[in-house]
Structure formats: structure tokens, C-alpha cells
N, C-alpha and C positions, 0 to 999 in steps of 0.2 A: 623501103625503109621500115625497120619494125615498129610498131606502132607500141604507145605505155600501156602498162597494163591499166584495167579497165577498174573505173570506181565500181563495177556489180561483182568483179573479178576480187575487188580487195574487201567488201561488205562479207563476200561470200565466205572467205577466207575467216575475218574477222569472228562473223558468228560460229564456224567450226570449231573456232581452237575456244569458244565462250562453253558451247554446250557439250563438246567434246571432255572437255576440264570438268565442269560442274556435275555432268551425269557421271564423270568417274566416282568424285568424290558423294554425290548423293544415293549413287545407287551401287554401293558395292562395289565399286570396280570394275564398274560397266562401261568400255568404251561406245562410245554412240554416232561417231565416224568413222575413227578409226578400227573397224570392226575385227579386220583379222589379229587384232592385239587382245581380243578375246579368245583366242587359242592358248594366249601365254597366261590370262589372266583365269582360263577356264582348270588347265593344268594346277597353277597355286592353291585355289579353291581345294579339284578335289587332296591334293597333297596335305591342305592346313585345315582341311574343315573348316573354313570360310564362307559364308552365305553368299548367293550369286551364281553358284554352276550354272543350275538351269539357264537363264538370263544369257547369259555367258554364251552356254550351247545354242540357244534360240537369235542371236544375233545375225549372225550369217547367213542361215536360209531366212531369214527374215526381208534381212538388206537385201539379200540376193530376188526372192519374190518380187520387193516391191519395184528395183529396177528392170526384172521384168516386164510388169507389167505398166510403170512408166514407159516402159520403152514403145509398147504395144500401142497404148492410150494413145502417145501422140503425133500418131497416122492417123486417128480420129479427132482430132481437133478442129483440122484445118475444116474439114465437112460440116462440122457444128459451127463455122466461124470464129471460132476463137485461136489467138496466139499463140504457137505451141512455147514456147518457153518462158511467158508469164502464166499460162495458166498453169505450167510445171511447178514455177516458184509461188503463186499463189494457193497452190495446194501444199506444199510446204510450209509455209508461213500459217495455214489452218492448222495444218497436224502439231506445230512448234507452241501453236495457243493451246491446242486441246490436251498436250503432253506438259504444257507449262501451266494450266488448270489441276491435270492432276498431280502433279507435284507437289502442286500446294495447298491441295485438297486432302491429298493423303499422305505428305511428306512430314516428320522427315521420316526415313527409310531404315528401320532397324535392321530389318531381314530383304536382303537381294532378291530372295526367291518367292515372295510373296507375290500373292496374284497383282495388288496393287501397284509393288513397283517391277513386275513386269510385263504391266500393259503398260504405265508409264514411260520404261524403258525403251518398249517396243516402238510407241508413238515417235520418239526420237531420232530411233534409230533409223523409221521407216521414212521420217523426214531428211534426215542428212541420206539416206539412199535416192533419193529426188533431185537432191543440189548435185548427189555427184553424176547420176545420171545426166541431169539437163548440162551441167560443163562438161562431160564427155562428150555429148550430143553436140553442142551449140556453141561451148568456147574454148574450141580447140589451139587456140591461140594463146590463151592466159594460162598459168601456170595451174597445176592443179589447187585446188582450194580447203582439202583435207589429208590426205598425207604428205608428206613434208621430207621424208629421207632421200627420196628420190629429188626433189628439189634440192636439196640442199646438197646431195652430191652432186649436180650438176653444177650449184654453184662452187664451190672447191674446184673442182675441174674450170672452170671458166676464172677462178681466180689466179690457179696455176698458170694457164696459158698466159692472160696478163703477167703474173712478174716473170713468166720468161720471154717473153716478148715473141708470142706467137707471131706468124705471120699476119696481114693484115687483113687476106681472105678469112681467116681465122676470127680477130679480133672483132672485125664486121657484124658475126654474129653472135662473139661471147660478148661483147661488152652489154647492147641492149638487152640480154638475155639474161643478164647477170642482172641489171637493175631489174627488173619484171619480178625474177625469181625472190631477189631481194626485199621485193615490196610483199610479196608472198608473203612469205615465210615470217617477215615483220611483224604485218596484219594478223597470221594465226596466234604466237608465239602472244600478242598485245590480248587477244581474244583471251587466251589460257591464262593470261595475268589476271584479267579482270572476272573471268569465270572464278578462277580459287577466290579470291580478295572477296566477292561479292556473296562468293555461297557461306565465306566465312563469317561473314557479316551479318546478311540477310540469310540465311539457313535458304530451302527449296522456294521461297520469294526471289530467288535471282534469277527463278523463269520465265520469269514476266518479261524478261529484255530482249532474249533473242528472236519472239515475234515481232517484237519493235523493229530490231537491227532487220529483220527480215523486210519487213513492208516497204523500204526505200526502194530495195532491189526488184521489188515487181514492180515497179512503173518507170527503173533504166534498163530493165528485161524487154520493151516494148520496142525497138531498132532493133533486135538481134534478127536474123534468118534463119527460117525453118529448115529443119534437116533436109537432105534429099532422099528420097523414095529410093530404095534398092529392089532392083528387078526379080 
């Protein structure tokens, strides 16, 4: 029987669609999980002379680096003693403080392409490149926690099959999949609420939250299993 999705699975979620929102609207239109929607926003830039290209272009081998090297790191963990997937999220949750420091050390952000907001953006970026790593890694179970089309096509598909009254081999595994994904995509979408509402409010002071939101999840990260060693 499938099991509900996890409170670190919906935390995860939650602070993606918080910092994913907020670093668009603070840093030019910089997505900070959803990275390759930096292709669409890299294109507008150069077409409207909008600040951010750079930023924009620097995202992706950026992300892509740092889950490299996440990935590298933790086959070194276990030697040192430590937890490979909270010491993943507790590096994340430093880089969320040291990128939500400067945020509001140097915020708010008139120009994208300034060095400031793009070590800022970087920091961000390189942090949600960790969360999706360590769920790639470690909770292959729970729906993904930063992009969201592909969930949410799944869910339409598993909503179809209910009202046509799929077979029940079928339904076995859209229904629980359908609530999982549902909590998903919730969780993010609740993130993205309170991300805009909050930068609107509080200007680049709305960084301060998502190391918060984060800090729960390293210490329900402490039950998961370590990867297995590929030969």
C-alpha cells in the first residue's frame, strides 16, 4: 500500500514555490528552482533589454555544478560519520541563510546583473540545486518538490481515469498517487502565495523565512536511507 506523502516531502515543496516566487520577483526574474525557465526568461531579457541575462545564463551550469558535486560529496559522508541526507539539507538551509543575509544586506535589487544580486541569486539557486538533488537521491517516493507540470499532468491523467472509471488495477494506483501529488503541488502553489504576499510586504526581509521553513526538515531528514553505492 502506498504510503502519504511525507511532512519533509511537503516542507520541501512548501519552501520552493516561497523562494522560487520571491527570488523571481526580487531578483529580476530569476528563477531559483525552477532553473530551466531561465531559458524563457534569459531570451525576454535579451529581446527587451531587461537587466538579468547574465544571472539568467549563469543559473543552469550553476545548478547543474552544484548537483554534481552534491552528488559526489555524498559517498563521502558516510566515512566522515555523518547522514547523507541531512547533512545535504543542512547545507542547504546554510546557503538559504547566507543568500537570505544577503538579500537583505544588499536588497532590494535594482539591476539583475550586478555582482550583488548575482552571488545572491547564485546562493539560492545552488541551494534549491541540493533539495533537488537529495529528493532525487533519497525520496524517490514523494512527488517532486520543485517542478510541478509534470505533476500536475500526472494528476489530470489520474483524475481522467477516475471519472472514467478506470479498471481497479488502475485505480489502486491513481487514487493514492493522485492525493500525494495533490498535496504537492498544494504545498508549492501555498509557498508561491506566501513568497509574493510577503516580498510585497516585507521587501528582500522575506528571506529570513525560508531557512526557517528549512530547519524542520533537517531533523525529519534523520530516518531516511542512504543511497546505494553504484559499482
Amino acid at each position: 500500500m502506498s504510503k502519504p506523502i511525507s511532512l519533509l516531502a511537503l516542507l520541501m515543496s512548501l519552501n520552493a514555490g516561497f523562494v522560487d516566487t520571491a527570488g523571481f520577483l526580487a531578483l529580476q526574474g530569476l528563477f531559483t528552482a525552477h532553473v530551466t525557465g531561465n531559458f524563457v526568461t534569459f531570451g525576454a531579457a535579451i529581446v527587451l533589454g531587461t537587466s538579468g541575462a547574465l544571472a539568467k545564463l549563469l543559473a543552469l551550469p550553476v545548478f547543474c555544478a552544484v548537483v554534481i558535486v552534491t552528488r559526489i560529496f555524498s559517498f563521502y559522508l558516510p566515512v566522515m560519520g555523518l547522514p547523507i541526507l541531512r547533512s545535504m539539507l543542512a547545507i542547504k538551509t546554510l546557503l538559504l541563510a547566507i543568500g537570505g543575509a544577503a538579500a537583505v544586506h544588499f536588497g532590494p535589487f535594482v539591476q539583475g546583473d550586478s555582482w550583488q544580486a548575482i552571488v545572491t541569486g547564485m546562493l539560492l539557486v545552488a541551494a534549491m540545486a541540493i533539495q533537488n538533488a537529495a529528493h532525487r537521491i533519497h525520496m524517490g517516493t514523494d512527488p517532486p518538490s520543485t517542478l510541478m507540470t509534470g505533476t500536475t499532468t500526472q494528476i489530470m491523467i489520474d483524475v481522467a481515469d477516475l471519472l472514467r472509471r478506470a479498471p481497479v488495477s488502475v485505480l489502486t494506483v491513481a487514487k493514492p498517487r493522485l492525493g500525494k501529488m495533490s498535496a504537492s503541488v498544494a504545498a508549492f502553489a501555498l509557498g508561491c502565495g506566501a513568497g509574493a504576499c510577503l516580498y510585497a510586504k516585507f521587501s528582500t526581509w522575506c528571506f529570513v523565512l525560508p531557512p526557517l521553513l528549512a530547519l524542520p526538515a533537517v531533523f525529519l531528514a534523520g530516518g531516511e536511507p542512504a543511497p546505494e553505492k553504484t559499482a
